[in-house]
C-alpha positions in Angstrom: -78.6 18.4 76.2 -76.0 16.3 75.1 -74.6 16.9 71.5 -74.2 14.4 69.0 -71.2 13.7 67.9 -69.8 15.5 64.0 -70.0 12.8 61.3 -66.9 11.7 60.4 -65.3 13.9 57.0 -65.2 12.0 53.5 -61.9 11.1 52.1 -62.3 13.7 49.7 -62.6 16.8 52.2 -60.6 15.5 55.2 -59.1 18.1 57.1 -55.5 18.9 56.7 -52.9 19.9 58.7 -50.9 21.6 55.7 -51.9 25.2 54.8 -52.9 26.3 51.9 -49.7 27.4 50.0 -48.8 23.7 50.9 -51.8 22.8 49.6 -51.1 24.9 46.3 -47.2 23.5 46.1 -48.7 19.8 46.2 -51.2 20.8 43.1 -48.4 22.7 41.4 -45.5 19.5 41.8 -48.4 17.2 40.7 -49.3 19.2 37.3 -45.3 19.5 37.0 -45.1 16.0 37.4 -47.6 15.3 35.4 -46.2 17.7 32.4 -42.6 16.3 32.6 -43.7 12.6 32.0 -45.8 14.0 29.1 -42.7 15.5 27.8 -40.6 12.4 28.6 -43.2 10.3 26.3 -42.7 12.7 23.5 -39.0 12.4 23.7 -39.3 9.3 23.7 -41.4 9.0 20.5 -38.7 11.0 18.9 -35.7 8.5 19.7 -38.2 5.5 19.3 -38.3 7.1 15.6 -35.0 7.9 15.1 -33.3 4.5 16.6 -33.1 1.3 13.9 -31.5 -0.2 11.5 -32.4 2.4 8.7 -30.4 5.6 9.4 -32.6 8.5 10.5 -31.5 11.3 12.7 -33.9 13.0 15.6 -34.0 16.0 13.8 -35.4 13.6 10.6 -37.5 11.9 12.9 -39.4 14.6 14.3 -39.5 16.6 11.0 -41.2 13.5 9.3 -43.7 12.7 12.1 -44.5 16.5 12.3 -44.6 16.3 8.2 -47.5 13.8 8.3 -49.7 15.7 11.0 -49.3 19.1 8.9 -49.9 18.7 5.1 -47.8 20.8 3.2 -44.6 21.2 5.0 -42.0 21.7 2.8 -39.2 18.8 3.9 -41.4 16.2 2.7 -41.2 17.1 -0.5 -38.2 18.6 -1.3 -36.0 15.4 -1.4 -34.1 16.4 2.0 -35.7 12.9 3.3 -35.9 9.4 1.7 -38.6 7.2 1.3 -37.1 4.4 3.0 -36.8 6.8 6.0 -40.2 8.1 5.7 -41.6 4.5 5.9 -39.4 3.5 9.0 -40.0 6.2 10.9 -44.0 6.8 9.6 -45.0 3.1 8.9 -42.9 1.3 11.6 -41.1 2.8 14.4 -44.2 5.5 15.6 -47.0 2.8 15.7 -44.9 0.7 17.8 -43.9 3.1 19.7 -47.6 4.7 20.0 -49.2 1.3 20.9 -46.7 0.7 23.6 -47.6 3.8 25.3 -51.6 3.2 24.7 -51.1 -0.3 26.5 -48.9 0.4 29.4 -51.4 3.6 30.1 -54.2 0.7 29.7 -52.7 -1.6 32.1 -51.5 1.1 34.7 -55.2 2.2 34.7 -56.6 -1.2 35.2 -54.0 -2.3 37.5 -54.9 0.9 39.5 -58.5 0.1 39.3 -57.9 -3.5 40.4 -56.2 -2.2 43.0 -59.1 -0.1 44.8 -62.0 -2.9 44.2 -60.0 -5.3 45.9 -58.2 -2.8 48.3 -55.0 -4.6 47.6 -51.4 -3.1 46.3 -50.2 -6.7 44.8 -53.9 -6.7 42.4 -53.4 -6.1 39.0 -54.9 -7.9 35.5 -51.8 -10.1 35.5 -51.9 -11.5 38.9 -55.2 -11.9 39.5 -55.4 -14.3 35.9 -57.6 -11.2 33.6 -54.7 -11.0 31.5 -54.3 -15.3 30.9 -58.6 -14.8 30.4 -57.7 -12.8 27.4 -55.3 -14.9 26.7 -57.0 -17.5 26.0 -59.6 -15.5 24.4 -57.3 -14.5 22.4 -55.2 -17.7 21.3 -58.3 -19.9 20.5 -59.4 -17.2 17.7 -55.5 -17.6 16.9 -55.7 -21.2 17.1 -58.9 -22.3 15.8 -60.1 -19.3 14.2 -63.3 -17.2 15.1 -65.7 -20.1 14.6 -64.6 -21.6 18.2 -65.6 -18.3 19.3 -69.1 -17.5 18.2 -67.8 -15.8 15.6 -66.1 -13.1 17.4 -62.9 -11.1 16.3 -59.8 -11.3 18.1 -59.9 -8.1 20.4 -64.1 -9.3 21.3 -62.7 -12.6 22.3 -60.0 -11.5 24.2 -62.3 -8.9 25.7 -64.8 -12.3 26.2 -62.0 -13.9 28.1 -60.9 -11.0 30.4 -64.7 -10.6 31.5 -65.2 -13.9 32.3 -61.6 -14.7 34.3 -62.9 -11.0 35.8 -66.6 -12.6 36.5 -65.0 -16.0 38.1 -62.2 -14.1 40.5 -65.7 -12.2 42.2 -67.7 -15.2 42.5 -65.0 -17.0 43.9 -63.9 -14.2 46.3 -66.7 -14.1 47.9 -66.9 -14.5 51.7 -70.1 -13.9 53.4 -71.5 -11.3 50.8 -68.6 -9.4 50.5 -64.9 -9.5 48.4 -62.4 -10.8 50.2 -58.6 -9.2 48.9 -56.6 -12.3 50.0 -59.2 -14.9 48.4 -58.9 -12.6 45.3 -55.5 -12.6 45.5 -55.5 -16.5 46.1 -58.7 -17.3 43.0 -56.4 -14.7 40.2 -53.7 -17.0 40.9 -54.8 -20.2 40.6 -57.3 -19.1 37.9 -54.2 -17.7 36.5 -52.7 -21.3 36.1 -55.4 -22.9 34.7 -55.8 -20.4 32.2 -52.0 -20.4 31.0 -52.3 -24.4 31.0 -55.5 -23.7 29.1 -53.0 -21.9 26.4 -50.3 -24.3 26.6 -52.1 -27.1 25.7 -53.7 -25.1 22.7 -50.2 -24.2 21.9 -48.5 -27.4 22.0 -51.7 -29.3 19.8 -51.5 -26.7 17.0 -49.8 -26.9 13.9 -46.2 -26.1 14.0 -46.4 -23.0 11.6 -48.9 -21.2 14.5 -46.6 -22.0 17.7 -43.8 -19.6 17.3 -46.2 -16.5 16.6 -48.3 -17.9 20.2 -45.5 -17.8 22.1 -44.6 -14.5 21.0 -47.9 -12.6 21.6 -47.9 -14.8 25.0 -44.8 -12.9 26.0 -45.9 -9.9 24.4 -44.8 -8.0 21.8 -45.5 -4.5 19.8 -43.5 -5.6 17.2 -46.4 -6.1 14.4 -48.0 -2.5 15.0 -49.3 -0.4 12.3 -51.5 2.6 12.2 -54.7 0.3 11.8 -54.1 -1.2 15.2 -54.2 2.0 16.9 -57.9 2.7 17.2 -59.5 0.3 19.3 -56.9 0.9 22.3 -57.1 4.9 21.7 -60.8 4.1 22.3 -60.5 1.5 25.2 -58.0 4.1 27.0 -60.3 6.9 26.2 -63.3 5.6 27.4 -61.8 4.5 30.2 -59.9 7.6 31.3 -63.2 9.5 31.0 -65.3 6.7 33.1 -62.3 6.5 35.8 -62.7 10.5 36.1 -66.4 10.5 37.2 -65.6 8.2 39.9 -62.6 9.2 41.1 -64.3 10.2 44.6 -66.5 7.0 44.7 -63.1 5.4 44.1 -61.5 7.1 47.5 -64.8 6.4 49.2 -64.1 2.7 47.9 -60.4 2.9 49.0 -61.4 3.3 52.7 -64.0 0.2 52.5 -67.1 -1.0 52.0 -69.1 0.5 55.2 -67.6 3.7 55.1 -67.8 4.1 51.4 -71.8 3.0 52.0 -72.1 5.6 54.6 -71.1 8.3 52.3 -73.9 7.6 49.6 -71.8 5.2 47.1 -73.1 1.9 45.7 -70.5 0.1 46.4 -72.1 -3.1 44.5 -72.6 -0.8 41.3 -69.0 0.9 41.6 -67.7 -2.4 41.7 -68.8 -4.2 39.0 -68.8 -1.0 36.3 -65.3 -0.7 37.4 -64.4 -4.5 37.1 -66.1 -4.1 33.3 -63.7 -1.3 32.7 -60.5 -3.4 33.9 -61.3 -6.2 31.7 -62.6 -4.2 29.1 -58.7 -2.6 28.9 -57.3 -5.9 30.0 -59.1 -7.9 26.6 -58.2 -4.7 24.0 -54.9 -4.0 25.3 -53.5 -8.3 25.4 -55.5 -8.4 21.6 -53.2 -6.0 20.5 -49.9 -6.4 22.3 -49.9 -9.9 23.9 -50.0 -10.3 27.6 -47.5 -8.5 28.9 -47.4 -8.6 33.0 -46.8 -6.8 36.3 -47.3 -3.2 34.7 -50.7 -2.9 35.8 -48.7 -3.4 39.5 -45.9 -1.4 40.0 -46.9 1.9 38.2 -50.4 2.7 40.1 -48.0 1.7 43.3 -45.2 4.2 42.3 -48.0 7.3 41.5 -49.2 6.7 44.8 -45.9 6.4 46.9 -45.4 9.3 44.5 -48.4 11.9 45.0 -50.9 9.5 47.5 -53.9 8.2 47.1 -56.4 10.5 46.0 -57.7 9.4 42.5 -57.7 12.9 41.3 -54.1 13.3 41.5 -52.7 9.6 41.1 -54.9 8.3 37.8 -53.1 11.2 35.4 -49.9 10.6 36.9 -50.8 6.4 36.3 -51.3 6.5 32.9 -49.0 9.0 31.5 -46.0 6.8 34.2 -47.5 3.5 32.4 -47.2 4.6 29.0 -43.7 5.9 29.4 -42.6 2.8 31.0 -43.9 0.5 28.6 -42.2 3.3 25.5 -39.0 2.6 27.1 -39.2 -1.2 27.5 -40.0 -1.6 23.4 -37.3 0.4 22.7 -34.8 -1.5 25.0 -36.7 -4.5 23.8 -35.2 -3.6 20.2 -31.8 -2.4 20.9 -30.4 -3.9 23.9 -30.1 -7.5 21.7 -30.2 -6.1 18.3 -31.1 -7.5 15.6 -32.9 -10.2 18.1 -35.9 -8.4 19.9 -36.7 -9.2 23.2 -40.1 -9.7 23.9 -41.6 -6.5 26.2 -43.1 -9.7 28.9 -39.9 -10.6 30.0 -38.6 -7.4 30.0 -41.7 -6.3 32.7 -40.8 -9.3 34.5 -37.5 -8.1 35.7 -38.5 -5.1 37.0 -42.5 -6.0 38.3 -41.0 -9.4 39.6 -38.9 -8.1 42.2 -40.9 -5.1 43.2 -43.9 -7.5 43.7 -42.0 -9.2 46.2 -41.4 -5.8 47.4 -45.0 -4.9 47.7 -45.5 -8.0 50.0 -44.2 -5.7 52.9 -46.4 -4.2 54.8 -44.8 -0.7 55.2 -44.4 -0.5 51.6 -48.7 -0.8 50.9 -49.0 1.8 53.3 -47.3 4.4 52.1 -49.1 3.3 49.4 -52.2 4.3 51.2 -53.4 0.9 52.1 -52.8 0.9 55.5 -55.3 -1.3 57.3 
């Protein structure tokens, strides 16, 4: 009697050619990774606190953000620090600072989850127009006020937008029953232009007093954080993070396409849309609060993969802690590189996503990636 042939092993419990102290040095650099860009981020916070117009040494810094998480510490009340410093640092410089990192985590997470529904490297909320959905979610509440929106508040419209831009990229990618990456690819982009000439023309009809503030959360800026604005993106990234980690097999399964991913029990049809909802539902909070800053939802997933591969266990930390460190950085060159002018954090992603997208378009560099097909 003839045999039948073994199944073929789920991306999740491949066989490996490495042994198993290898295996135990790739989970030990990983959580070291992972731990040294968590560190970066708080240094980071530190000099994002101590850097400004206002005089405030490191030291200060951190003594006055550790004063306000632990009542009762004696420098806050024993005149070594000023109020003018305590309100920089406390009132100004940390929110900013704090928001950057929630929404480049958001956008690394979405642009990573893009990136395995449409099993493309060059998918992100930017390019494939979720971010101009928001957008214009977004500016209409700015422009016209909630009223043109059914009433909804700026983060539900922008949220509104990103869903719908999310909703119209699938039904036009479609191609015989199933997502096609380059007619994603090719709908995001040309949705993408009629949603930022959707914006212009609200920009350029409004009254003058509106256009300048526009432009600027168009380019995206962090610039008007306070503690208030923090909450809805903690919870966005949150609940994200903790939906992401349930499905980080189904996600692998995903990466390796739609039969395969059928043939190992996943609903591929389910997966995608819950994980589409989840994109746009970062995409809408994180442009609501910051603008619509591009191309960060593109090259972080890409470097945590080139970085640690594609398993979704090990890449997703790695994608949000990388995205939230990058974006820290860009506010605070964004602040001090032109000082007193700030440069808006859009253009600053621009010159670093811009090129590395073009990058991307080569096919050795998506598969190292892991989307070699």
């Amino acid at each position: 009697m003839i045999s039948a042939p073994p199944a073929a092993p789920t991306p999740e419990r491949a066989p490996s050619t490495t042994s198993p102290a290898t295996r135990g040095r790739g989970r030990t650099s990983v959580t070291a990774l992972n731990a040294t860009l968590a560190a970066a981020i708080v240094v980071v916070l530190v000099l994002s606190g101590a850097i400004g117009t206002v005089e405030v040494g490191v030291l200060d810094a951190a003594r006055i953000t550790l004063g306000h998480l632990v009542p009762g510490l004696p420098w806050m009340s024993d005149g070594s620090l000023t109020t003018l410093q305590d309100q920089a640092v406390w009132q100004f410089r940390l929110p900013r600072a704090l928001l950057a990192g929630l929404a480049g985590a958001g956008l690394a997470l979405a642009g990573a989850i893009m990136q395995v529904v449409v099993r493309n490297p060059l998918a992100d909320p930017y390019v494939l127009g979720v971010s101009s959905g928001a957008s214009v979610g977004a500016v209409l509440v700015i422009v016209l006020g909630s009223t043109a929106v059914a009433g909804l508040s700026l983060s539900a419209a922008a949220f509104a937008g990103a869903l719908v831009a999310s909703a119209l990229v699938t039904l036009l990618a479609q191609q015989g029953g199933r997502l096609s990456p380059t007619r994603m690819i090719l709908a995001g982009v040309a949705l993408g232009t009629l949603f930022s000439a959707i914006t212009s023309y609200l920009t350029i009809t409004t009254e003058a007093q509106n256009v300048v503030s526009v432009l600027f959360f168009l380019l995206g800026s962090v610039s008007a954080a306070t503690m208030s604005s923090l909450p809805a993106p903690i919870i966005a990234v949150v609940v994200a993070c903790l939906i992401v980690a349930t499905q980080a097999r189904s996600m692998n399964a995903l990466l390796t396409g739609d039969e395969s991913a059928t043939s190992l029990g996943v609903n591929v049809t389910r997966l995608r849309g819950l994980l589409l909802v989840v994109a746009s539902l970062l995409t809408g909070v994180i442009v609501s609060v910051s603008g619509g800053i591009g191309f960060v939802g593109l090259v972080i997933p890409h470097v945590a993969r080139i970085l640690v591969g594609s398993d979704h266990r090990r890449m997703l930390p790695v994608t949000v802690l990388g995205g939230g460190l990058f974006l820290m950085v860009a506010d605070l060159l964004a602040r001090t590189v032109a000082a007193p002018t700030e440069i808006p954090l859009g253009i600053l992603t621009a010159f670093v996503g811009a090129p590395f997208f073009l990058w991307l378009m080569r096919r050795g560099s998506a598969t190292r990636a892991g989307f070699d097909r």
